[in-house]
C-alpha positions in Angstrom: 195.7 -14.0 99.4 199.2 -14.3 99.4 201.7 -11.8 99.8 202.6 -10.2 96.3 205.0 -7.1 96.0 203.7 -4.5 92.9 205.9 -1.5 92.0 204.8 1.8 92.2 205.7 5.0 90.8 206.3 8.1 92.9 205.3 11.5 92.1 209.5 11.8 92.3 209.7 9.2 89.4 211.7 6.9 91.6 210.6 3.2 92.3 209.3 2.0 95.3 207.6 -1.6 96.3 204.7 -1.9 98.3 203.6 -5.4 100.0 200.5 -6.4 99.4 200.0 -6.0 103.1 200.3 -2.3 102.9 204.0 -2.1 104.8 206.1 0.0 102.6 209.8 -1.1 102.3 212.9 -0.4 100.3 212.2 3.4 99.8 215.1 4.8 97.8 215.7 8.2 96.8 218.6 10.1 94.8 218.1 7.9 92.0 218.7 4.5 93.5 221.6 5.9 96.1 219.9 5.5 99.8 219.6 8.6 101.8 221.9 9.3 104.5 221.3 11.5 107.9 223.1 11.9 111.0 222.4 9.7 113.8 221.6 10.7 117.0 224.9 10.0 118.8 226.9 11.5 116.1 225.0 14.8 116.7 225.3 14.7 120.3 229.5 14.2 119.8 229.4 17.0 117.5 227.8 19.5 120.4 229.9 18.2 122.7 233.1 18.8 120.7 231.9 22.5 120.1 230.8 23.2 123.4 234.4 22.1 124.4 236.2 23.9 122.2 233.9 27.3 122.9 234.9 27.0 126.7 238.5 26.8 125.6 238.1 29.7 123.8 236.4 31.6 126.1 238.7 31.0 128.6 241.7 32.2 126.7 239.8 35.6 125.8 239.5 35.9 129.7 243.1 35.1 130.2 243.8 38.2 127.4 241.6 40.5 129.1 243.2 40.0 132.3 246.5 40.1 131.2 245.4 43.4 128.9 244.5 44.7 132.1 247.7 44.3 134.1 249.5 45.7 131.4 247.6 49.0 131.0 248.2 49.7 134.7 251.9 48.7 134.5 252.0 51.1 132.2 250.4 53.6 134.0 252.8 53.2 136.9 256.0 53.3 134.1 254.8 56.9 132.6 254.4 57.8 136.5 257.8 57.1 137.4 259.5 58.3 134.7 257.6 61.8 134.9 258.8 61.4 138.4 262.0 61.5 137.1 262.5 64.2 135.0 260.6 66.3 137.7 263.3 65.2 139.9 266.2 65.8 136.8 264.3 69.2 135.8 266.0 71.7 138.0 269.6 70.3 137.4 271.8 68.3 139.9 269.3 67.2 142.5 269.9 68.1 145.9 269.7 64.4 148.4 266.0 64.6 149.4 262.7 62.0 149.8 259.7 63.3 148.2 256.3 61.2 147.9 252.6 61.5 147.3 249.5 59.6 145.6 248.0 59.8 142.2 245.1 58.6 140.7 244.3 57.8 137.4 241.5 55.7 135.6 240.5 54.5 139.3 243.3 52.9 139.9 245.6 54.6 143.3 249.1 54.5 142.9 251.7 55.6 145.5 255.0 56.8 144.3 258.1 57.3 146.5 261.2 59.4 144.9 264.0 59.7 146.2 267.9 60.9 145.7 270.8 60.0 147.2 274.8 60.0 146.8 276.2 57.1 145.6 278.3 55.5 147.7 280.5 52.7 146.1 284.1 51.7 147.1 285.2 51.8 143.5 284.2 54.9 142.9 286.7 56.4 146.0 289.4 54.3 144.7 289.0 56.3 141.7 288.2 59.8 143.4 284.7 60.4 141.5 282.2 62.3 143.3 279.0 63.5 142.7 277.3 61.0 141.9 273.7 60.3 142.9 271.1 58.2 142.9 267.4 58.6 141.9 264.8 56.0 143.0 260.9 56.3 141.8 258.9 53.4 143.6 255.8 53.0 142.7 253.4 50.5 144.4 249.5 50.2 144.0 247.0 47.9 145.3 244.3 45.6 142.7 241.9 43.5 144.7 244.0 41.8 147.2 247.1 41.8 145.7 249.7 44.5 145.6 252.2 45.3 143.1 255.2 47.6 142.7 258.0 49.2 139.7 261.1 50.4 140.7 262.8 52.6 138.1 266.1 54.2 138.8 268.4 56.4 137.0 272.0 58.1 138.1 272.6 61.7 137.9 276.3 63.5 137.8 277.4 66.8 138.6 279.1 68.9 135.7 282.6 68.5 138.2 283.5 64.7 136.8 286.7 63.5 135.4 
């Protein structure tokens, strides 16, 4: 018997031929439009783009976190030093002294250093001001193996100025 094609109707209502032999081919769908999927390749570049892009991402949230981190404790040793200060400023004109101690807040250590002194410039005698000091807050704290310290400074007169 030779090999004769006969068209058959699809519960769908679209057209399909069948061989005589029983291999089905040309199946259409979508009224006549042939159906398209992704491939396999196509698929596996898609993840790979994502999976990309998610590391990216995740690394810049790390990045933030960290850099969130150093910023809350920076600020932690700022409101440290400048209490420091006005403890120092509190009674009036500070007398020369070195004062220092530890604090610690949100288990973090930090170290503070204060200290007052006259200020000694050679512009200043040319000009015959006195009474000037200096006051230094250092503080210095330790995060995992690395150290870091703020220096904030401030200058103090007595009422007997020019």
């Amino acid at each position: 018997m030779a090999a004769r094609d006969t068209m058959l109707t699809s519960k769908a209502g679209t057209l399909m031929s069948e061989r005589a032999t029983g291999s089905k081919a040309g199946w259409t769908t979508n009224g006549g439009k042939r159906s398209r999927a992704f491939t396999f390749v196509e698929v596996i570049v898609a993840l790979a783009i994502a999976s990309i892009s998610l590391l990216t991402l995740l690394k810049l949230h790390l990045l933030s976190i960290k850099a969130v981190d150093r910023a809350q404790i920076t600020t932690q040793a700022v409101l440290l030093a400048n209490e420091k200060i006005a403890e120092t400023l509190a009674a009036g004109y500070p007398d020369q002294a070195s004062k220092s101690g530890t604090v610690e807040k949100n288990g973090l250590t930090l170290n503070w250093r204060a200290e007052v002194a006259d200020l000694q410039l050679p512009q200043l005698d040319d000009l015959r001001i006195t009474g000037l000091r200096r006051v230094v807050v250092d503080v210095n704290w330790r995060r995992g193996t690395t150290g870091r310290q703020l220096q904030m400074s401030t200058y103090v007169a007595d009422g007997k100025l020019p």
